[in-house]
N, C-alpha and C positions, 0 to 999 in steps of 0.2 A: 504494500500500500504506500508505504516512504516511497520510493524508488516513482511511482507512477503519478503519484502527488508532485512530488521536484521536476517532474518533464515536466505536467501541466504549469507550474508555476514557472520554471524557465523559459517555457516557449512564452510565458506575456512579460520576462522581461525583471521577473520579481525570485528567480531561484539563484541556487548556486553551480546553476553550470551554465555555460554561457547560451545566450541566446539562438547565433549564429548554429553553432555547435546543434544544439537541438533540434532548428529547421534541418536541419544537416540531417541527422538522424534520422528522422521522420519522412525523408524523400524519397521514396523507391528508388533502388540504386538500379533495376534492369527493368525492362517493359513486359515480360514475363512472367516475372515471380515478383508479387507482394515483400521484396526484400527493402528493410531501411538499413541502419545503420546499427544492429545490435535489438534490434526489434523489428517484427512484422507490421504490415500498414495494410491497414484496408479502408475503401471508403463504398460506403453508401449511400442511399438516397437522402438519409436524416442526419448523418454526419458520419465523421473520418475520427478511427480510432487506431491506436498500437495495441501491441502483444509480444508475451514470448510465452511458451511452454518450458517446463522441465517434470524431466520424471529419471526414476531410477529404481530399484527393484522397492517395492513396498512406499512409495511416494509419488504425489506428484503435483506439478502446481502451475497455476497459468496467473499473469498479471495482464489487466485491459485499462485502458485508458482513452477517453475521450479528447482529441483534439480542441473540441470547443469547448470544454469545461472552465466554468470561472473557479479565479483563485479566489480565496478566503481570507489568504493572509500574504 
C-alpha cells in the first residue's frame, strides 16, 4: 500500500521520488506488452492504472494503483 501510495503522490508532484522518474515508469516501454518501468500499465475506459504480481510457493500478492487518484497529503 506504501509503495502505490508514493507513485500516486509522486506522479502530482508531492512524493519522494521524482516526478519525471514516475511518468517515466508508468509509460509503456513496447507497443505490445502493457510493460512500464518496474510495473505493468493498463488503461481503460474509466481510467489508467499500474500493477505488479509476486508469488512464491505458499504466497502471493499483487499491488494496483490508480493513475488519477488524488493525494491526501
Amino acid at each position: 500500500a506504501k509503495m502505490t501510495l508514493e507513485i500516486q503522490n509522486s506522479l502530482q508532484g508531492k512524493g519522494l521520488f521524482d516526478q519525471i522518474l514516475i511518468k517515466d515508469m508508468l509509460t509503456p516501454q513496447t507497443e505490445d506488452r502493457p510493460n512500464g518501468l518496474g510495473v505493468f500499465v493498463e488503461k481503460t475506459e474509466s481510467c489508467d492504472y499500474f500493477f505488479h504480481k509476486g508469488a512464491n510457493m505458499g504466497f502471493r500478492c499483487i499491488f494496483i494503483g490508480n493513475t488519477q487518484a488524488e493525494s491526501k497529503g
